[in-house]
C-alpha positions as CSV (number, residue, x, y, z in Angstrom):
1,X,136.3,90.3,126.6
2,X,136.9,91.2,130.3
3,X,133.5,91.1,131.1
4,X,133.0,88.0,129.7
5,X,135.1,86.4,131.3
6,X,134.2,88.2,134.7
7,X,130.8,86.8,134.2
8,X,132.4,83.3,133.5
9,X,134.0,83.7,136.9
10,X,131.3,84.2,139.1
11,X,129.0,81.9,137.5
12,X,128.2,78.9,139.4
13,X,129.8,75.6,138.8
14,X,127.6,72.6,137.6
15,X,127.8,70.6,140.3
16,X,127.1,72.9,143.4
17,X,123.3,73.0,144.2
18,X,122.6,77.0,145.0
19,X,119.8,77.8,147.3
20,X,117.6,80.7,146.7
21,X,117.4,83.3,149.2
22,X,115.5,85.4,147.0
23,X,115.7,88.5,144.8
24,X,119.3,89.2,145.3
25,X,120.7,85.4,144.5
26,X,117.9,84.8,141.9
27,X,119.8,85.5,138.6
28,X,122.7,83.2,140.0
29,X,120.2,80.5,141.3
30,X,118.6,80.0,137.9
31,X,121.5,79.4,136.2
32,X,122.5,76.8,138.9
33,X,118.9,75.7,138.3
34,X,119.5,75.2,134.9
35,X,122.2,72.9,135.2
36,X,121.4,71.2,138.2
37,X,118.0,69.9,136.9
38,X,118.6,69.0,133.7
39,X,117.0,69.2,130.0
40,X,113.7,67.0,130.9
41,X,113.1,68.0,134.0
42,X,113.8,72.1,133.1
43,X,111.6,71.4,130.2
44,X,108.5,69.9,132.2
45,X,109.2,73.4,134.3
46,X,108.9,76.0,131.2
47,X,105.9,74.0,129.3
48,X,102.6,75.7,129.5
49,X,100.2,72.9,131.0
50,X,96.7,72.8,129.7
51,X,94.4,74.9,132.0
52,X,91.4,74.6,132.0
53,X,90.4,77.4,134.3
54,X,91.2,80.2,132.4
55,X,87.3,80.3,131.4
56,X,86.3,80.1,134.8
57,X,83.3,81.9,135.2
58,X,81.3,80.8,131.9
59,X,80.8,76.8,131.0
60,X,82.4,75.8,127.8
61,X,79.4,73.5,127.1
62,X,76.4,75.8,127.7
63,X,78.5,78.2,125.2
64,X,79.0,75.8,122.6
65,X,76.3,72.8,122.7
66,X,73.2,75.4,124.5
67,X,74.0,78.4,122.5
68,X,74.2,77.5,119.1
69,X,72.1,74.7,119.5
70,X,74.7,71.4,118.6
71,X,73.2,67.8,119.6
72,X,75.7,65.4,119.6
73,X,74.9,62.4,117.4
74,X,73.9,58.7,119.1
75,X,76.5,56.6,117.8
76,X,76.6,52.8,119.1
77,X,80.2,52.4,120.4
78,X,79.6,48.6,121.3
79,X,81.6,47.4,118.5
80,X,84.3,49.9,119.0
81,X,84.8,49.0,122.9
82,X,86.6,45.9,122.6
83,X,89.1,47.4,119.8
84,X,89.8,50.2,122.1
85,X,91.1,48.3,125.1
86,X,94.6,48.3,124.1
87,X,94.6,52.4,123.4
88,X,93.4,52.7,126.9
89,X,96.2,50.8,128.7
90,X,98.4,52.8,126.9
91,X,97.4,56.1,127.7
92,X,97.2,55.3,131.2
93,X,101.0,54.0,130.8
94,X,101.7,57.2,129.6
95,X,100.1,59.0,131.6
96,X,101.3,57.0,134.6
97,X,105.2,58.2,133.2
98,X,104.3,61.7,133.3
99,X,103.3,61.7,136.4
100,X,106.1,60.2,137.6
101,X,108.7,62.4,136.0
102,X,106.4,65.4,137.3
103,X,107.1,64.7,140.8
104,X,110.8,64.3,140.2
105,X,111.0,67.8,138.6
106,X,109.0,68.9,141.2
107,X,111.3,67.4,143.8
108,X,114.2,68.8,142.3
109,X,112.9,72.2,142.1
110,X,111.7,72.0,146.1
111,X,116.0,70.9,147.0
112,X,116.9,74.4,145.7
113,X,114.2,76.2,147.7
114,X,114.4,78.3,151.0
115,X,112.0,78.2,153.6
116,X,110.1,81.2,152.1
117,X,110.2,79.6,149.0
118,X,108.9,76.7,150.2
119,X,105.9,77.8,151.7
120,X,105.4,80.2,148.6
121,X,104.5,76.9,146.4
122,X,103.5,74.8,149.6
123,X,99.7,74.9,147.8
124,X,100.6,74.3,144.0
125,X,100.9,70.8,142.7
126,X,102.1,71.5,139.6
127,X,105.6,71.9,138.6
128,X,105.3,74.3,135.9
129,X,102.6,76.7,138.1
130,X,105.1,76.6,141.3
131,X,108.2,77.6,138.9
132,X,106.4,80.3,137.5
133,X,105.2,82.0,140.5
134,X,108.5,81.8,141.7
135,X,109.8,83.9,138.8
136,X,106.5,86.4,139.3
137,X,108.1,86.7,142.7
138,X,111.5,86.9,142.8
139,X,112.3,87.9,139.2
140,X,111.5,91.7,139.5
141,X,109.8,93.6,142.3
142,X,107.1,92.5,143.5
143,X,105.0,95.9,143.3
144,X,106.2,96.5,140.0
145,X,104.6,92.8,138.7
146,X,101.1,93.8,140.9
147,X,100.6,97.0,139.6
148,X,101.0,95.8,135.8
149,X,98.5,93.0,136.0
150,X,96.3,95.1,138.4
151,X,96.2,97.6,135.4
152,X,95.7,95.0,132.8
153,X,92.3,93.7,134.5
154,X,91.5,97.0,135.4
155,X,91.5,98.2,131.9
156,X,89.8,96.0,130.0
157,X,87.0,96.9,128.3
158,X,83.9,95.3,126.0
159,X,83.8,97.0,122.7
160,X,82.1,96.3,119.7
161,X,84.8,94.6,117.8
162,X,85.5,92.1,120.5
163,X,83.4,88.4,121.0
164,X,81.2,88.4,124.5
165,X,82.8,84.8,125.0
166,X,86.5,86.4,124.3
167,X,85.7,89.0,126.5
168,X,84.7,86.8,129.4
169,X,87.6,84.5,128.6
170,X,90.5,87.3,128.7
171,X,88.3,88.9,132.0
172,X,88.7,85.3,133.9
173,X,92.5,85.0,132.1
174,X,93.5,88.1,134.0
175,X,92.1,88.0,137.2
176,X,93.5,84.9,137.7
177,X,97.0,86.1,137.0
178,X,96.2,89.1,139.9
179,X,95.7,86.4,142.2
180,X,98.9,84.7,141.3
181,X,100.7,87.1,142.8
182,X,98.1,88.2,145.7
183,X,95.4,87.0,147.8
184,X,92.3,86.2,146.1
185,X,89.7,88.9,145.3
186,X,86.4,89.3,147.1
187,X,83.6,88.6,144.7
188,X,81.9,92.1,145.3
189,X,85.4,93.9,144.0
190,X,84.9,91.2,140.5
191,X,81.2,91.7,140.2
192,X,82.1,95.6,140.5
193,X,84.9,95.7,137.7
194,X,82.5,92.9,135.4
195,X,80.1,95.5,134.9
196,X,82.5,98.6,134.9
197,X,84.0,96.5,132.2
198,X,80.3,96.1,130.0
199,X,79.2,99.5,130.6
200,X,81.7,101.1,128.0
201,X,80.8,104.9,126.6
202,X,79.4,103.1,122.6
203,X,76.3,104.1,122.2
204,X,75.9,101.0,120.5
205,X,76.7,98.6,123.5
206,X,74.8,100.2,126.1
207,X,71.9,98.3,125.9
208,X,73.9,94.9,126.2
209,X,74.4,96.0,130.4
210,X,71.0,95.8,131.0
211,X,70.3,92.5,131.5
212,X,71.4,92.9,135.0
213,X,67.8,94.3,134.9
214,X,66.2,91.2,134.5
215,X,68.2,88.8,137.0
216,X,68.4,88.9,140.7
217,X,71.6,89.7,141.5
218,X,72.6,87.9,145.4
219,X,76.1,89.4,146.3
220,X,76.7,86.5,148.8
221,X,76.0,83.8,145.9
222,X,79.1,81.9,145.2
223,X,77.7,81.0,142.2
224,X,77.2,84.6,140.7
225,X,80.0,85.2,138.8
226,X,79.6,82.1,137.1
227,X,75.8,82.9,136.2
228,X,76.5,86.9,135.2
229,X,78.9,85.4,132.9
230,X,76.8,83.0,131.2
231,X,73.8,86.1,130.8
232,X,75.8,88.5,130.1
233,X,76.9,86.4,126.7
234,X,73.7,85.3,126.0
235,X,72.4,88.8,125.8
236,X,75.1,90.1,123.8
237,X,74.8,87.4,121.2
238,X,70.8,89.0,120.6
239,X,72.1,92.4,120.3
240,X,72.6,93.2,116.5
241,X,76.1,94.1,115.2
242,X,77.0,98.2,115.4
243,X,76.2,99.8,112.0
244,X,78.5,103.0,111.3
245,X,76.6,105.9,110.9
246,X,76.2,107.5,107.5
247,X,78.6,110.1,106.7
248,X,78.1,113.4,106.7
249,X,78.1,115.9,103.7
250,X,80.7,118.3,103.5
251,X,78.4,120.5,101.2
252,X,75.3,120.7,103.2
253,X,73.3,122.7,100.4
254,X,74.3,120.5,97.5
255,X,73.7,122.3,94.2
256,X,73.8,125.9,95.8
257,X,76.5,128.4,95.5
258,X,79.0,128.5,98.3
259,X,78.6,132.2,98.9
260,X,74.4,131.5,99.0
261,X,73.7,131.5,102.8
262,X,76.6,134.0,103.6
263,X,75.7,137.1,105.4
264,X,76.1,140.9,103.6
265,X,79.4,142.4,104.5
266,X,80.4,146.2,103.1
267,X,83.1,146.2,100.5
268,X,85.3,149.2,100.7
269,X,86.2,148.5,97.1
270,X,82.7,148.0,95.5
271,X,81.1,150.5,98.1
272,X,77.9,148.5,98.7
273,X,76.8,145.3,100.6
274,X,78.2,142.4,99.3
275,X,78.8,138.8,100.0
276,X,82.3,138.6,99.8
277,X,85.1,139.5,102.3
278,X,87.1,142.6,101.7
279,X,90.2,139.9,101.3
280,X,88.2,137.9,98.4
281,X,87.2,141.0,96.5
282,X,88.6,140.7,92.6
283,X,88.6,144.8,92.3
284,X,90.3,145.1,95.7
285,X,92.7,143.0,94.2
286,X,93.2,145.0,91.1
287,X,93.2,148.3,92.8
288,X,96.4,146.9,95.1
289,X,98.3,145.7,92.0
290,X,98.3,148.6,90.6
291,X,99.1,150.4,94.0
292,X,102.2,148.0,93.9
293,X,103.0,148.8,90.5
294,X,102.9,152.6,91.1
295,X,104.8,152.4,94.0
296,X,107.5,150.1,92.4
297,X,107.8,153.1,89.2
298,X,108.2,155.8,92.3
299,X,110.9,154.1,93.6
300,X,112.4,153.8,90.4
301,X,112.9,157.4,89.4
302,X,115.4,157.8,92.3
303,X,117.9,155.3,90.9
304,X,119.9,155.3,88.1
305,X,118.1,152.9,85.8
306,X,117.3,153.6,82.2
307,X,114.1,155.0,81.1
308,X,112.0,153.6,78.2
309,X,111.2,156.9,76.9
310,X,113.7,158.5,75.1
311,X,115.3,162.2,75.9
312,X,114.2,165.4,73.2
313,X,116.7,166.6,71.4
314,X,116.1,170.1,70.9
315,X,115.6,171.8,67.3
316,X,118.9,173.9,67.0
317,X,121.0,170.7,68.8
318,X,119.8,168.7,65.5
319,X,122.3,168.2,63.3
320,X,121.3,167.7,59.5
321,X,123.3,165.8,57.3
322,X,123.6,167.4,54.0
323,X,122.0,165.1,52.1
324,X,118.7,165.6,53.8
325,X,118.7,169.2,52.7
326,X,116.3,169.9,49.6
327,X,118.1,171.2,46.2
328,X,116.7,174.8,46.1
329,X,118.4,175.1,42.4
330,X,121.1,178.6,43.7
331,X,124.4,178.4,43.7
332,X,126.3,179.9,46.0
C-alpha cells in the first residue's frame, strides 16, 4: 500500500505538460503524455498505419498478376461512374478529417519534445512512425534494441517449409526495422546477407541460389535488390517441393538370423568357436547358477540352520516298544 501510494505521489499531475529529456524522464513523460494528449489523439499514436513498404524489394503485382498468370476482367464502368460520385466526395471528406486530426496529434506530440527529440523525428511525417521510434529510442538502451534486430535479420534463414514470397517479405520487414534505429544499410552489406540467407545447408534448396548464375549482378545498381528479389522467387516457385527420404531399415538383412553376419568368438564354456559372446552363452549361464547355488549351500553349513536330512540314530540308542517285538511262544 506504501508503494502505491508513493507511486501516486510522484506521478505527474494532468495538467502539467512534461518535456522529455530522454531515457531518465521517459517513464514519467509518457504518463504525462497520456493525459495530456488525450484518447483520440493517443489512439492515432498507437494504431499500426498501413505500410506499404514492408515488401520493398519484390512488386506485389508481378507476384500476383505475372506469376500465376491472373488477367483482370474488362468490365465497362460507364454506367457505374455517375452512381459513384457521391462515394467519392465522401471519402475525400473523410479522408480530408484524418488528416487533419493527424497533424494535431502530431503537433501535440512535437510540444512535449526536446531538441534531440525533435530532430530525432524531424524526417517522419507520420504520427504513429515518429512515436514509435521515440519509444525504440528512449525506452530501453539503445544498444540493447540494435543488437536484437541486428540479430533477427541476421538470422533468418530460407528453408524448405517457408514461401519464397514470405521469405522476401519478413527479409524486407526486418531490415527496415534495423534502419529504424540506425543509418541505412549499404546495398552491398543487403545483397551479402540476401544470399547468405538462400544459401542454407538443405540439400534440397541448394539449387534454388543458383540463379544468381544466370543474371548479371551490377553492385552499383539501385535497382538490384528489387530485381534479385523478384528472381530469386520466380526460381524457387520451379523448384519442386523437398521429398523426405525413405527410411532406413533397422534390420538390414530382413529374414536372416541376427547372429548370421557375426564374427566367431571362443566360448570358454562350449570350448570351441562360436557366435555368441561369453555373456550370451546359455551353458555359461547354467554353469554360474549352479556355482551360486553351491556357494550359497557352503555358506550355509556354518550357521545354525536346520538340515533337510535327518540325523542316524544308532542301532543300540533305538528304543523298541514292546509291542513291536515278535511272540517267540517262551515264557519267562
Amino acid at each position: 500500500m506504501a508503494d502505491r501510494v508513493k507511486q501516486e505521489g510522484n506521478s505527474p499531475p494532468k495538467d502539467s505538460i512534461l518535456t522529455l529529456q530522454g531515457e531518465s524522464n521517459y517513464a514519467s513523460w509518457l504518463q504525462s503524455l497520456i493525459h495530456h494528449i488525450g484518447p483520440e489523439n493517443w489512439k492515432i499514436l498507437m494504431e499500426d498505419e498501413p505500410r506499404y513498404d514492408l515488401f520493398p524489394y519484390a512488386t506485389f503485382a508481378s507476384l500476383t498478376a505475372e506469376a500465376h498468370n491472373v488477367h483482370a476482367p474488362d468490365y465497362k464502368f460507364s454506367a457505374l461512374e455517375s452512381s459513384t460520385a457521391p462515394i467519392s466526395s465522401q471519402i475525400y471528406l473523410l479522408e480530408d478529417t484524418r488528416c487533419q486530426q493527424r497533424e494535431k496529434a502530431f503537433s501535440a506530440l512535437w510540444a512535449t519534445l526536446n531538441d534531440e527529440a525533435k530532430d530525432l523525428i524531424r524526417n517522419v511525417s507520420s504520427p504513429s512512425k515518429a512515436f514509435k521510434k521515440l519509444r525504440l529510442f528512449y525506452s530501453k538502451p539503445i544498444h540493447q534494441t540494435t543488437a536484437a534486430r541486428w540479430s533477427k535479420w541476421t538470422s533468418l534463414r530460407f528453408t524448405a517449409d517457408l514461401h519464397p514470397c514470405e521469405f522476401v517479405r519478413r527479409f524486407g520487414k526486418y531490415l527496415q526495422e534495423v534502419e529504424e534505429i540506425s543509418d541505412k544499410l549499404d546495398q552491398k552489406a543487403v545483397f551479402a546477407q540476401f544470399v547468405s540467407a538462400i544459401s542454407g545447408t538443405d540439400d534440397h534448396l541448394s539449387p534454388i541460389a543458383n540463379f544468381l548464375n544466370e543474371m548479371h549482378v551490377d553492385l552499383k545498381n539501385p535497382a538490384l535488390m528489387p530485381q534479385v528479389c523478384h528472381a530469386f522467387v520466380q526460381h524457387a516457385m520451379k523448384v519442386p517441393a523437398a521429398v523426405a527420404p525413405p527410411v532406413t531399415r533397422r534390420l538390414p538383412y530382413w529374414g536372416k538370423p541376427k547372429n548370421f553376419f557375426r564374427k566367431s568368438e571362443y566360448c570358454p564354456f562350449h570350448k570351441r568357436m562360436v557366435k555368441h559372446s561369453p555373456s550370451e552363452c546359455f551353458l555359461g549361464q547354467r554353469v554360474a547358477g549352479q556355482v551360486q547355488r553351491s556357494a550359497a549351500l557352503t555358506n550355509d553349513t556354518g550357521n545354525d540352520l536346520p538340515s533337510r536330512k535327518r540325523p542316524r540314530v544308532e542301532a543300540h540308542e533305538s528304543i523298541r516298544h514292546p509291542s513291536h517285538m515278535k511272540y517267540s511262544g517262551r515264557r519267562c
